[in-house]
N, C-alpha and C positions, 0 to 999 in steps of 0.2 A: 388472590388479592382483590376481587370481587368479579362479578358476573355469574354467569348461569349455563352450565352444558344440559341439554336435553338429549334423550337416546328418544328412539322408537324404533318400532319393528323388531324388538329384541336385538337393538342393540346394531342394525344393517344401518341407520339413518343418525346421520348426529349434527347436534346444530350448537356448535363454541361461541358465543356472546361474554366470554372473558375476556380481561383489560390485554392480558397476555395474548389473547387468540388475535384480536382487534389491532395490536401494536405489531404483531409478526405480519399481516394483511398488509399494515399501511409502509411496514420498510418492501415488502416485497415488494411493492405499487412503487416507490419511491427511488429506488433502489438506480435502475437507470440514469435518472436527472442528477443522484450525487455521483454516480460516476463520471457521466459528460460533464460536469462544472469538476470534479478534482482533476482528469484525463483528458479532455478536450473529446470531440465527436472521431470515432475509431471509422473509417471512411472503408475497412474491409467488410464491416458489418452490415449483411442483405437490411436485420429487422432491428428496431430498437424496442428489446425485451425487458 
C-alpha cells in the first residue's frame, strides 16, 4: 500500500518504512493508553508496557 523495505548485508539488516510497518509501530506505542482509558489503571502492574 506504499513505502519501501530495504535489505542489506544479504538480507541480516532490514529497514520497513511501509504505511503497514509504521501503523503496526504506532498501535504497539499506543496500545497501553487504549487499555487504561477502556480498563481503568490495573494497580498489580509493576510497568506500564
Amino acid at each position: 500500500a506504499g513505502g519501501i523495505e530495504l535489505y542489506a548485508m544479504g538480507g541480516k539488516i532490514k529497514v520497513s518504512n511501509t504505511i503497514e510497518a509504521r501503523l503496526s509501530m504506532i498501535f504497539n506505542q499506543i496500545l497501553p493508553e487504549i487499555q487504561e482509558k477502556l480498563f481503568g489503571i490495573n494497580q498489580n502492574r509493576k510497568y506500564r508496557d
